[in-house]
C-alpha positions as CSV (number, residue, x, y, z in Angstrom):
1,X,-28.5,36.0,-76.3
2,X,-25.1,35.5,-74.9
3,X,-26.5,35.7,-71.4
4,X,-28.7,32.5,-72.4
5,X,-26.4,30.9,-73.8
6,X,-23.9,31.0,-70.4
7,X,-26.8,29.8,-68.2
8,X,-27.2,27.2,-70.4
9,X,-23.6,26.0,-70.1
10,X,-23.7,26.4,-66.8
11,X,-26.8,24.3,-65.8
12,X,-25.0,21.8,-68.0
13,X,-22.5,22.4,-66.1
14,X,-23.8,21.7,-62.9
15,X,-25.8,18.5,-64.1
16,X,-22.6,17.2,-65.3
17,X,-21.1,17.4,-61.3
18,X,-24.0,16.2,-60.4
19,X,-23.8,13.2,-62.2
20,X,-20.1,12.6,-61.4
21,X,-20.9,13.2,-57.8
22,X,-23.7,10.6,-57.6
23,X,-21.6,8.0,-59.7
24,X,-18.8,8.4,-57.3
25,X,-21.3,7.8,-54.7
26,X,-22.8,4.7,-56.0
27,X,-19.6,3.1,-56.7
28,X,-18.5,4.4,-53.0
29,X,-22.1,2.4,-51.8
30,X,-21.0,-0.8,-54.1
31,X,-17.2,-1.0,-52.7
32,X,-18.9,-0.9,-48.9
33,X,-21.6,-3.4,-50.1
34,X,-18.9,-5.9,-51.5
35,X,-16.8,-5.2,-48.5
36,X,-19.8,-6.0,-46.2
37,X,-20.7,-9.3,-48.0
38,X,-17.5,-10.4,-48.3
39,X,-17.2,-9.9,-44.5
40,X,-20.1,-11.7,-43.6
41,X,-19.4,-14.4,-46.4
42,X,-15.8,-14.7,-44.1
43,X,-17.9,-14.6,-40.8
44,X,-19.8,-17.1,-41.8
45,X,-17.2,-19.6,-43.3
46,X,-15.4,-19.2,-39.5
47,X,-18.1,-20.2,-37.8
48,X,-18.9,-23.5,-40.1
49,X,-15.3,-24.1,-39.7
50,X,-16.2,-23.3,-35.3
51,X,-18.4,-25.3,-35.5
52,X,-16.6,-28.0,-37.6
53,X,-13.7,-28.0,-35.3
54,X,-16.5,-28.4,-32.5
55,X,-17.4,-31.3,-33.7
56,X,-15.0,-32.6,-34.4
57,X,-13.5,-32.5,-31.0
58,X,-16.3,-34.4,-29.6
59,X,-15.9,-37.2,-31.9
60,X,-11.8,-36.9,-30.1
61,X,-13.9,-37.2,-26.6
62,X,-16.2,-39.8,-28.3
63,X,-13.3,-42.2,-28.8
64,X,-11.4,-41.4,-26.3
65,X,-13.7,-42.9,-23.9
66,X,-14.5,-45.7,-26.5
67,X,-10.6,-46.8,-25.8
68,X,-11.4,-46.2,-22.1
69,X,-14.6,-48.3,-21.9
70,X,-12.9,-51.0,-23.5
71,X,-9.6,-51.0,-21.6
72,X,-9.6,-53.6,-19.2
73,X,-10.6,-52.6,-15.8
74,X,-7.9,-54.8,-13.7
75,X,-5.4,-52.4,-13.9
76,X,-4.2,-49.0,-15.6
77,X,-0.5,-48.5,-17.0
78,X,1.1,-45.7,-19.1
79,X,0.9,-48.7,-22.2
80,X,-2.7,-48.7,-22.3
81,X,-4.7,-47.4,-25.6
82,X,-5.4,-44.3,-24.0
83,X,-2.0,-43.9,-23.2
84,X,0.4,-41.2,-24.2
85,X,2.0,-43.2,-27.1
86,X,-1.3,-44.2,-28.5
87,X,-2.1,-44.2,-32.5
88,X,-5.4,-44.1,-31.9
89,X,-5.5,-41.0,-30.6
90,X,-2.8,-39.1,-32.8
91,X,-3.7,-37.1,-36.1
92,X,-7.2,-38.3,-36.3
93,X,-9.3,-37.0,-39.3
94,X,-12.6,-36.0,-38.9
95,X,-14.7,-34.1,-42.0
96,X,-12.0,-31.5,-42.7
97,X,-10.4,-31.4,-39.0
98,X,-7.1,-32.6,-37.8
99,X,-7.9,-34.0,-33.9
100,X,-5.2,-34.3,-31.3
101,X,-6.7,-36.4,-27.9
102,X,-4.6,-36.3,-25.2
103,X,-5.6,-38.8,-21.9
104,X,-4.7,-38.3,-18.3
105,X,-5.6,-40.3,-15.6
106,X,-6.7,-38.0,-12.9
107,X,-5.3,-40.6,-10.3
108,X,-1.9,-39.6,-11.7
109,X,-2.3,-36.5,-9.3
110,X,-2.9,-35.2,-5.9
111,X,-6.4,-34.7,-4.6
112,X,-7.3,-31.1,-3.8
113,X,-9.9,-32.4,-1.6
114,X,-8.0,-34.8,0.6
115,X,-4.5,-33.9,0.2
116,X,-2.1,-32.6,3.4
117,X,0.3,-30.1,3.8
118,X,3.2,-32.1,4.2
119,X,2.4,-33.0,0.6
120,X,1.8,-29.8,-0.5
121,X,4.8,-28.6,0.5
122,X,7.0,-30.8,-1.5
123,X,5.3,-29.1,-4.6
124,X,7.6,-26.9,-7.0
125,X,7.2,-23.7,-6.0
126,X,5.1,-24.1,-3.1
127,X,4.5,-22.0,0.3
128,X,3.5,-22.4,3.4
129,X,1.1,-19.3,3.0
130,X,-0.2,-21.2,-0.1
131,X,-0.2,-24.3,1.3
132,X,-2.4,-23.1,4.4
133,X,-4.5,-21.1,2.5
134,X,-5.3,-23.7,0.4
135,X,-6.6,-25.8,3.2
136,X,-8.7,-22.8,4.7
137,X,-10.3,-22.8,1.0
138,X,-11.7,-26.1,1.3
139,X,-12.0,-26.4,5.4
140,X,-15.9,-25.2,6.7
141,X,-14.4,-23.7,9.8
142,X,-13.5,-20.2,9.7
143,X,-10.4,-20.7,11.8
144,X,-7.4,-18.8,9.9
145,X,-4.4,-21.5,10.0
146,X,-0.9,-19.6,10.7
147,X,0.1,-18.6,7.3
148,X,-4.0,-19.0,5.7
149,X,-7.0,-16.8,4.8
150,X,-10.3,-16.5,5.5
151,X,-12.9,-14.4,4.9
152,X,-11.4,-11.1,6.2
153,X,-8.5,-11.5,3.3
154,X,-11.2,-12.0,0.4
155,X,-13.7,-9.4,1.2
156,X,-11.2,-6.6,1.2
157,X,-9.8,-7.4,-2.5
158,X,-11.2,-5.1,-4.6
159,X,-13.4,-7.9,-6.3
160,X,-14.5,-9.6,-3.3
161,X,-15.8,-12.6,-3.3
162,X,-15.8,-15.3,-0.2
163,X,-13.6,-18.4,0.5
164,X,-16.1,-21.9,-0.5
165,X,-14.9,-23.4,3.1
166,X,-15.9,-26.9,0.9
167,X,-14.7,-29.3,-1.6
168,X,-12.9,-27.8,-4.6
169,X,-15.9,-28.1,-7.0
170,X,-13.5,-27.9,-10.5
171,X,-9.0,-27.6,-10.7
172,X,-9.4,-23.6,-11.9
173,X,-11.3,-22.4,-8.4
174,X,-7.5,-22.9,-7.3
175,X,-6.9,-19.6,-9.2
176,X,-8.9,-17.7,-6.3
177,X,-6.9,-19.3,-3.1
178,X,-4.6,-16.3,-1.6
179,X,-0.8,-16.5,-3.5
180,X,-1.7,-19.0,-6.3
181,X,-1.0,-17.0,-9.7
182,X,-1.5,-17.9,-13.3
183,X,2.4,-18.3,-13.4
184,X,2.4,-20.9,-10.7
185,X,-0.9,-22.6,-12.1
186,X,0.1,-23.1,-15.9
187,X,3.8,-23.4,-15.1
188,X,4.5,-19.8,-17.3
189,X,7.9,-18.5,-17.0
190,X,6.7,-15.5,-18.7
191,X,3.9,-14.2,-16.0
192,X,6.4,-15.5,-13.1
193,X,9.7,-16.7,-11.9
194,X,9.4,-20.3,-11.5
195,X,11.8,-23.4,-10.5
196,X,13.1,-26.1,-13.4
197,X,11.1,-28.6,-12.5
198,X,7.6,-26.6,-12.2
199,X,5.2,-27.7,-15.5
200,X,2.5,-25.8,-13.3
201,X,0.2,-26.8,-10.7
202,X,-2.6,-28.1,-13.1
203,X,-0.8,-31.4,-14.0
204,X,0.4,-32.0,-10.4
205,X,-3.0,-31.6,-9.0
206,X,-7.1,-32.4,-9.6
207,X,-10.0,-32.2,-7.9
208,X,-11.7,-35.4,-8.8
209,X,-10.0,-39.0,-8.2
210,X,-11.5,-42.2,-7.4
211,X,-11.3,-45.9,-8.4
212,X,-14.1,-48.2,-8.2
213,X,-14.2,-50.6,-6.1
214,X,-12.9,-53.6,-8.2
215,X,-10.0,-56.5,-8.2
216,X,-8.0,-57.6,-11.2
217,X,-10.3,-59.3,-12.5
218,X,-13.2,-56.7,-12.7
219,X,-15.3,-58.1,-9.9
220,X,-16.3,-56.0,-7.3
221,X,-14.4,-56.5,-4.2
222,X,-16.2,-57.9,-1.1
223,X,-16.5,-55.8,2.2
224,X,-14.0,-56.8,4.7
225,X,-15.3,-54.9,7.3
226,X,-19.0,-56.7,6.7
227,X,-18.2,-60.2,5.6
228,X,-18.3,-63.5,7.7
229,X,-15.8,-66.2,8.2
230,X,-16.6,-68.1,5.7
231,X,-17.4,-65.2,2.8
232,X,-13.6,-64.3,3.6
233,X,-12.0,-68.2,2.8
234,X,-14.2,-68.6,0.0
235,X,-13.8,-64.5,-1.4
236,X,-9.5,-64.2,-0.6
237,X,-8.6,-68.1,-0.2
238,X,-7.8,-67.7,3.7
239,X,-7.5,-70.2,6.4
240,X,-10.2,-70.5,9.2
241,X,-7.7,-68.7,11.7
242,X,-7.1,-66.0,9.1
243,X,-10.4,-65.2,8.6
244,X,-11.4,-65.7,12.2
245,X,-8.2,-62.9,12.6
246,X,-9.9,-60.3,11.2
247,X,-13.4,-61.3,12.0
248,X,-11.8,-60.4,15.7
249,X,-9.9,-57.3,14.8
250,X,-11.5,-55.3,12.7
251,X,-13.1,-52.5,12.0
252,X,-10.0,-51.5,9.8
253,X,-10.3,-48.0,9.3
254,X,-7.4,-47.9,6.7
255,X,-5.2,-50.6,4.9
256,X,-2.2,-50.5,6.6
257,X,-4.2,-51.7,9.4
258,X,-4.0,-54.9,8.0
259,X,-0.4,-54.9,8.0
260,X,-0.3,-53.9,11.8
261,X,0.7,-57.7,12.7
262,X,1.5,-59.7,10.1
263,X,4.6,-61.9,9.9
264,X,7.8,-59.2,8.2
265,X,9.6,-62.6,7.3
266,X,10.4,-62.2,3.2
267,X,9.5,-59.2,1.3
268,X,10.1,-61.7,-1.9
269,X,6.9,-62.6,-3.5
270,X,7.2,-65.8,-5.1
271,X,3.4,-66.3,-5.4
272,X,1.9,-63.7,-7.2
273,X,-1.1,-63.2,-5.8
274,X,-2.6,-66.1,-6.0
275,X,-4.6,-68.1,-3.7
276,X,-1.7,-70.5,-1.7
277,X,-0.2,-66.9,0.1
278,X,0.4,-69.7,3.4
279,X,4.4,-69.0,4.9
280,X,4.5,-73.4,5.4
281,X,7.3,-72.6,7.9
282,X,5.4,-70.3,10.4
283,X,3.5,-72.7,13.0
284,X,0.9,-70.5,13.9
285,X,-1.0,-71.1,10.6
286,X,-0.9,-75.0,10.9
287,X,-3.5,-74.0,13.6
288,X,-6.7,-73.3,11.5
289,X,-9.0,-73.2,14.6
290,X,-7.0,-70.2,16.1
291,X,-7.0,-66.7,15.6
292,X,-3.9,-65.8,13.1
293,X,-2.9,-62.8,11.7
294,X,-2.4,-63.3,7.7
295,X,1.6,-62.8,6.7
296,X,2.9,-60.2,4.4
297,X,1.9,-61.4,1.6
298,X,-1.5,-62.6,2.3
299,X,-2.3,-59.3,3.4
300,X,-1.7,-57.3,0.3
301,X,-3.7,-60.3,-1.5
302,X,-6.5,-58.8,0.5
303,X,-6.0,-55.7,0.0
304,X,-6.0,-56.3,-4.0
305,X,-9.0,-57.9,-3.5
306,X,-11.2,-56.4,-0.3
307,X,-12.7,-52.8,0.5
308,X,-13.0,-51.4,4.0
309,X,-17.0,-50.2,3.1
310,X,-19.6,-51.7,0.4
311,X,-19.2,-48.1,-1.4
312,X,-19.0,-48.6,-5.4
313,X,-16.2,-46.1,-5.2
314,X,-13.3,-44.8,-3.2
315,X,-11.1,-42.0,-3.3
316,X,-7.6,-40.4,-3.1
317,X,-5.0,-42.9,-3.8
318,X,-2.6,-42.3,-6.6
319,X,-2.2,-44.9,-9.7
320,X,1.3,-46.2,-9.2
321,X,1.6,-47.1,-12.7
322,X,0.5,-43.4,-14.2
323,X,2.2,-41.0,-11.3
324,X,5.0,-39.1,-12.3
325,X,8.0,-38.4,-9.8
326,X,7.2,-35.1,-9.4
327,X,3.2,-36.0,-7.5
328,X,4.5,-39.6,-5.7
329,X,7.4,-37.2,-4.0
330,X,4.9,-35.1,-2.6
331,X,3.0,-38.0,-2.3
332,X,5.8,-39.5,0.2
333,X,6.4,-36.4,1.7
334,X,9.6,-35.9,0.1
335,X,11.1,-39.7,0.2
336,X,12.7,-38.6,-3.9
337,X,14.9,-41.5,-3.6
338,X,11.9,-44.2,-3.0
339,X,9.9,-42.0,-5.9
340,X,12.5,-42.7,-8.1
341,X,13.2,-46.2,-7.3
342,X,9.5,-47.3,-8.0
343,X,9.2,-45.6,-11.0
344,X,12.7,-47.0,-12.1
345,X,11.4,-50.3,-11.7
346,X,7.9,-49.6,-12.9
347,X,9.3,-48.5,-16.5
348,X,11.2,-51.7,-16.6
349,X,8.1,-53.8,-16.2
350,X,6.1,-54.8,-19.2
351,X,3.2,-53.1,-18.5
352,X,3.4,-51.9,-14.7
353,X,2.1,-53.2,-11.5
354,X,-0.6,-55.3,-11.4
355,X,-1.2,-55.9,-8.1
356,X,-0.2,-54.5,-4.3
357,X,2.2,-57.7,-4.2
358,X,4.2,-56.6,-6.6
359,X,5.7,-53.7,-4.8
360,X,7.9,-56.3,-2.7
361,X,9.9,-56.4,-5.6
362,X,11.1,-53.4,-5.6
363,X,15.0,-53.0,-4.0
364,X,15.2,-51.7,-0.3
365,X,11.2,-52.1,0.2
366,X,10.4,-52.9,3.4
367,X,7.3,-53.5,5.7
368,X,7.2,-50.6,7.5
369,X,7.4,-48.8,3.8
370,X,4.4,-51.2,2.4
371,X,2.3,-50.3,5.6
372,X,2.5,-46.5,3.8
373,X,2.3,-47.1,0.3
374,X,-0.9,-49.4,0.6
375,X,-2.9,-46.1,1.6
376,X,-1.4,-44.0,-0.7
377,X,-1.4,-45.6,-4.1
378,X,-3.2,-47.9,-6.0
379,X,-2.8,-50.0,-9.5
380,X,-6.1,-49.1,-11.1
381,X,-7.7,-45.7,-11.8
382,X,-12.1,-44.6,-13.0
383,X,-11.6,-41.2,-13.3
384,X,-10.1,-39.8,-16.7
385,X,-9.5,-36.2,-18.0
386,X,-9.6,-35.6,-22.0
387,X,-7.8,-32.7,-23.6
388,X,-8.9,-32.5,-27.1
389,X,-7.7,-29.9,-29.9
390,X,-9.2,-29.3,-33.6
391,X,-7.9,-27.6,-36.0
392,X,-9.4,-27.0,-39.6
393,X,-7.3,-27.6,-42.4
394,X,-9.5,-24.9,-44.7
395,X,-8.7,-22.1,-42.3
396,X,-6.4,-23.3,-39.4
397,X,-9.2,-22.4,-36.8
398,X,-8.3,-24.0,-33.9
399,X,-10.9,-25.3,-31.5
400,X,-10.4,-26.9,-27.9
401,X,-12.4,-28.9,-25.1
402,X,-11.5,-30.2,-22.1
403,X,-13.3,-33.2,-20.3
404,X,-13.5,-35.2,-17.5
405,X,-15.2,-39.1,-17.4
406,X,-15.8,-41.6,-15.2
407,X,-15.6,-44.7,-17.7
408,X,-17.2,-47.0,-14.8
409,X,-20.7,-45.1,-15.0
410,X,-23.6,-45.5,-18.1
411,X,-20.1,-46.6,-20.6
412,X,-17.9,-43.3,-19.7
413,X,-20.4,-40.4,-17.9
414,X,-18.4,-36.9,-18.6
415,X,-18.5,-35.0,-15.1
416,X,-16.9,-31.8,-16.3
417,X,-17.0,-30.0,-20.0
418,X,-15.1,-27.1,-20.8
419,X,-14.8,-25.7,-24.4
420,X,-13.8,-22.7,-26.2
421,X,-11.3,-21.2,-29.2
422,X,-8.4,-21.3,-26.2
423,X,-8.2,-21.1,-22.2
């Protein structure tokens, strides 16, 4: 009797564990259950808020090239709506998202594609075995320049890969040319030693600059290489002689070939631009019959207002008006004194240059400085990168996207799109 009355207890027993064991293990399988859907109920609240943020930074593009579209197409200054001090483009709201659009005129920098080693080398930072490495990127000759790479360099890395020996295609290939680091790119002091002055290699230089081929006001400019006689009076208000001058001289291959004989009498320009651009005192223009080269300030009317080729765009020169002294250095080959001077005076205008003529203004300028500056810089820019960050105010997710547009094609065409969290 006892004996059944101890197996008793004891199956009792053991359905008692049994049951404790199972309830621990249901309330084990709940916890992981609630975790789970609480994790995929987070996961899925990030990614509305991703895809909020995304979003929301294309409405930042959106108007961003709204405020570029509209800008007027004469000429392109620091002041305009796009520019750094704009409200329009500060602390935008969009459906939950703060937006933050910054706009930088790619013209504001030196052209991958075109630019020379003397430039280069006036770059924070920069080396000759950089410098010449660069150019064998972008050359489609194999030829190793004295401090450059070729192939045999990028084959033997242990990723290899092979130099494009073309056109830099997007700013980031730079990353792969021999020497150039992530330090020297960004401008971080924390991956590399670099000088005071370096903010990193991305805002000094682009791969894509161009203006279209435009005067102030917005109509295309005519073909000085193509036009007749007469097309050149009517078009940029010459004299017969004038017109007949470079009828009989060109083709000009650059601007400054222009300049090559016209009269150096006053770098004062009392006429703006405008059609009378005569000097009444010099006695070969009273000869309208005769060939006569225009004077100074008759040919930078004509360069505001003629192309060397029918293209609808050109590129390579920098915007005078957006350049910081840090590119137009380089640009001048290291003339910091002139750099400075122009942007001195720049900054003290009301809204910048708005035409070649006004660089006479500028204190020491000179002819033989003009005859440089008219190939290197210009007042007016197509070409536009857009930096846009989101960030939602439910989770401060923070979403980015980078763009490039050409605001003269189909109201703003975007040639380049990069997005993600950060890069």
């Amino acid at each position: 009797m006892t004996g059944i009355i101890a197996k008793t207890c004891s199956r009792k027993g053991l359905a008692l564990v049994t049951v404790l064991w199972v309830t621990i293990l249901m309330i084990v399988l709940a916890s992981v259950t609630s975790q789970s859907s609480l994790l995929d109920t987070h996961i899925s609240h990030v990614d509305v808020e991703r895809q909020r943020c995304r979003w929301a930074c294309r409405a930042g593009i959106e108007t961003a090239i709204a405020l570029l579209v509209e800008d007027d197409p004469g000429y392109d200054c620091l002041m305009d709506d796009w520019g750094p001090d704009s409200d329009w483009l500060t602390d935008l709201e969009f459906e939950g998202c703060t937006v933050q659009v910054t706009v930088t005129d790619t013209s504001s920098k030196l052209n991958l594609n075109n630019v020379s080693k003397e430039q280069l080398m006036y770059l924070p930072d920069m080396t000759e075995e950089i410098a010449d490495s660069l150019l064998d990127w972008r050359d489609e000759d194999d030829q190793i320049r004295e401090f450059g790479a070729e192939d045999g360099y990028y084959i033997n890395l242990d990723i290899r890969y092979r130099p494009q020996n073309a056109h830099f295609k997007t700013t980031h290939e730079l990353l792969r040319v021999r020497g150039v680091s992530e330090g020297l790119f960004y401008g971080d002091s924390k991956r590399q030693l670099l000088s005071e002055e370096n903010a990193g290699w991305v805002n000094y230089l682009t791969n894509v600059s161009y203006e279209a081929s435009i005067n102030l006001s917005g109509e295309s400019k005519i073909d000085i290489n193509q036009a007749n006689e007469q097309q050149l009076r009517q078009t940029l208000s010459l004299k017969p002689g004038q017109a007949k001058w470079i009828v009989d001289n060109r083709t000009f291959q650059k601007y400054s070939d222009i300049l090559k004989e016209t009269s150096s009498s006053s770098t004062a320009n009392t006429n703006r631009g405008s059609g009378n651009t005569s000097d009444s005192n010099d006695p070969r223009e009273q000869q309208d019959t005769q060939a006569t080269p225009p004077n100074l300030n008759t040919a930078l009317n004509i360069i505001d207002n003629a192309a060397l080729n029918n293209n609808q765009f050109y590129s390579g020169r920098i915007n005078i008006n957006t350049v910081g002294v840090i590119v137009l250095t380089a640009a001048l080959e290291g003339n910091r004194e002139l750099a400075e001077s122009i942007i001195a005076y720049r900054d003290g205008m009301a809204g910048g240059f708005t035409r070649m003529t006004d660089l006479q203004e500028i204190e020491s300028m000179t002819k033989d400085i003009l005859k440089k500056l008219v190939d290197l810089v210009s007042v007016r820019s197509s070409v536009y990168e857009i930096d846009c960050q989101a960030f939602s105010n439910a989770t401060n997710l923070k979403f980015r996207v980078k763009a490039i547009v050409n605001r003269e094609e189909s109201e703003g065409r975007i040639i380049y799109w990069r997005e993600g969290n950060s890069y």
